[in-house]
N, C-alpha and C positions, 0 to 999 in steps of 0.2 A: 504493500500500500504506500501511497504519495506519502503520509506524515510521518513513516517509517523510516523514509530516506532520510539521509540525514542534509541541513540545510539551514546554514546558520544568519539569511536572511531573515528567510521565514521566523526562525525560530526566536530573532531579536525582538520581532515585530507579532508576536502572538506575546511575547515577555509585559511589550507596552499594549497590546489591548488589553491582557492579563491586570496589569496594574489598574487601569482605567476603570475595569469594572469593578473592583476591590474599594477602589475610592468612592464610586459613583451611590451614594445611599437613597436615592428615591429609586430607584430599582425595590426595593425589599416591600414597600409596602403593595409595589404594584404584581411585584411576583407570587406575595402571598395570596392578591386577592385572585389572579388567575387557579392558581391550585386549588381553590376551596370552589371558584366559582366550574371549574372542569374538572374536579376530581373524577367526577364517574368517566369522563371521557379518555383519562391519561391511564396507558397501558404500559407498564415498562415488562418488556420481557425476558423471564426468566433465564440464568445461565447458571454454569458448571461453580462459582462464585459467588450464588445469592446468598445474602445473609439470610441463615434459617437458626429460628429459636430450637434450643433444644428441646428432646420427649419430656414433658411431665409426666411421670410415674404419679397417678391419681393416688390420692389419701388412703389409708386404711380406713374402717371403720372408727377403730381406736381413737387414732390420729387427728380424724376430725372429731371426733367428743371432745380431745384434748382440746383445740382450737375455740370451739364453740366454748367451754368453761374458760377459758383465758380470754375471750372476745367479753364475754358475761364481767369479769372483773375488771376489765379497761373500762365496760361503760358505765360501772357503777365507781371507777377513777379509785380505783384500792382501798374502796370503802369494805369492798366483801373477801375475806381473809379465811376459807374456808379451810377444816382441817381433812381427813380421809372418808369421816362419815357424810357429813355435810357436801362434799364435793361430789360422792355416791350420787347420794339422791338428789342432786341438781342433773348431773347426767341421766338418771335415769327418769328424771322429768321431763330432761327433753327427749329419750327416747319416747316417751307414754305423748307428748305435745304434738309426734310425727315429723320433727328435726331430723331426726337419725334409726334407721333401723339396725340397732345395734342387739349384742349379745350379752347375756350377764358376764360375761369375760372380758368382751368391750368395755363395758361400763368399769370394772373393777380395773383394769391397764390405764386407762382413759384418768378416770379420777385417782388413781396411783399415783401416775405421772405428776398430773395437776397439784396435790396436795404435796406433793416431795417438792414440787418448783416452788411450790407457797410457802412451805416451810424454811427452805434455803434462804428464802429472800428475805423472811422474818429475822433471821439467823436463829431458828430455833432447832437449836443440834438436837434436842431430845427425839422432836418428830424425825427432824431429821435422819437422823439413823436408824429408826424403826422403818424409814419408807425404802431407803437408798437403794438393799437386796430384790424387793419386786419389784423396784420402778428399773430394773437393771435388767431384771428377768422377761418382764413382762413389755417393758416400754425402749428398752436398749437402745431397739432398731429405726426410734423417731429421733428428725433431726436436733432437736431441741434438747434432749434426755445428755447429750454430754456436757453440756455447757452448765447444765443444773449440778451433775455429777462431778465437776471439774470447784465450781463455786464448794460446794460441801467440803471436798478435801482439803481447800485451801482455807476452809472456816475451821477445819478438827487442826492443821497445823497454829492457825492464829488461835488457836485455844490452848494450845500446848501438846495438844493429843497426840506426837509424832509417829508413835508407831501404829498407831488405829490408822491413822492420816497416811501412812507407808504401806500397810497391810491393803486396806480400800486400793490404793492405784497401783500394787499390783494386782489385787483380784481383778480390774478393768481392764488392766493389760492382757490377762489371760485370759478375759471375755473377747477382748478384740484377736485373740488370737485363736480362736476357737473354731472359726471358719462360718461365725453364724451371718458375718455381712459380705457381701461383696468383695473382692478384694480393692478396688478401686474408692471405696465409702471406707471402709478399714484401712485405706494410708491415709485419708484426708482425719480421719480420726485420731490416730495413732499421730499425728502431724500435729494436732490439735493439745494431746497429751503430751505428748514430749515438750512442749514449751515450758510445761507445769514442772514437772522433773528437772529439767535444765534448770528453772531458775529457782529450785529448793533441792536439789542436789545432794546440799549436805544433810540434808531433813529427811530425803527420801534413798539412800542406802541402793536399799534392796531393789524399786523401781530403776533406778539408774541401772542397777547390777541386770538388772532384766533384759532393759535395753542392749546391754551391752553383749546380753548368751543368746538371746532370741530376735533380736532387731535389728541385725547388721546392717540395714539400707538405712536404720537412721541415725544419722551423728549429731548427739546433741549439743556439740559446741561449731557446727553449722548446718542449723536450722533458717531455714527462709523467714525471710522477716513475716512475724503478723501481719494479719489483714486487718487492716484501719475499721472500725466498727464506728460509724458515724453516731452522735445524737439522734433520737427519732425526729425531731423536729428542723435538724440540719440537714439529714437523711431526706425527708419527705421534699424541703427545699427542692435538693438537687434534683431528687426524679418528678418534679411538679411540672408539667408540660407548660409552654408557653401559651398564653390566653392570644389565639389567632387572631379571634373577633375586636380587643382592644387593637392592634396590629391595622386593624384594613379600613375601620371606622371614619 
């Protein structure tokens, strides 16, 4: 093709139309309103290169109970602080409402989960520790369940509990190694955990030593840097789309 050749006429002089349009700002308001006003008309066609979202793997049953009682305490803004019983039977209210047709298995994993997150966040280690083992058993495999379980062990070290707090993440490490997830979900996990080890190290022994017989792909003094965990209201900012209709007015 012609624009392939190479041809450094041309190429000075597409550099200054290039600029021109770059500076040129009543272009934006006029190009917005084309788009909105022939969207149904503009066909761009598909190639080997299109940007495609990835599969969502749909919710469990579980998974969404868990969801729906944490949607339940954002709108009541952390007024409702439910403990295992009380969590129960809000799930299984909204199963009987026709929200969810779940299973009395559902509901006990579902509000398991829930009540271990609510307790962590209390920092009430009593419940705490009573939930950790079936929200592990039962809730392991949602994406939420390690972050709750990460918060815990780092609340039994800030308490002084070290070996409780050392014993706990290795039994995670031997859940993650267990073969019950994925292998590709079990690095991004085990990636997740290692930052916690690395940076309690001296506090967790035995975890480190883990790493060290069973985890040879991970080296905990070069781990990838975290991932930036925005504010929700800094968060929301960013992915808030731009008001078109102010734009063309």
């Amino acid at each position: 093709m012609e624009i392939q050749r190479e041809d450094e006429a041309r190429d000075a002089q597409l550099n200054v139309f290039d600029r021109e349009f770059y500076t040129f700002n009543e272009t934006t308001d006029k190009l917005l309103r084309f788009v909105v006003e022939q969207q149904a008309k503009i066909d761009v066609p598909r190639t080997e290169d299109y940007p495609r979202m990835p599969t969502r793997t749909p919710p469990t049953t579980k998974d969404a109970l868990l969801r729906s009682l944490t949607v339940r305490t954002l709108a009541e803004k952390g007024q409702w602080k439910p403990g295992l019983d009380e969590a129960r039977v809000a799930a299984l209210q909204m199963t009987k409402d026709g929200e969810l047709a779940a299973t009395e298995a559902d509901i006990e994993a579902g509000a398991t989960l829930f009540a271990f997150q609510q307790a962590v966040r209390r920092e009430d280690l009593v419940a705490a520790d009573s939930l950790a083992g079936p929200a592990l058993e039962m809730m392991g495999l949602n994406g939420f369940h390690v972050i709750a379980h990460r918060k815990w062990v780092e609340q039994l070290i800030a308490a002084g509990r070290i070996e409780e707090a050392d014993a706990a993440s290795v039994v995670y490490l031997r859940w993650l190694s267990s073969e019950s997830l994925e292998p590709e979900l079990a690095s991004k996990k085990l990636q997740f955990w290692a930052q916690l080890v690395r940076d309690n190290r001296g506090v967790l022994p035995e975890s480190a030593q883990y790493f060290a017989q069973h985890c040879s792909e991970v080296d905990l003094d070069n781990l990838p840097p975290p991932r930036l965990i925005l504010p929700a209201k800094e968060l929301y900012a960013k992915m808030k789309p731009p008001r078109i209709e102010a734009a063309i007015e």
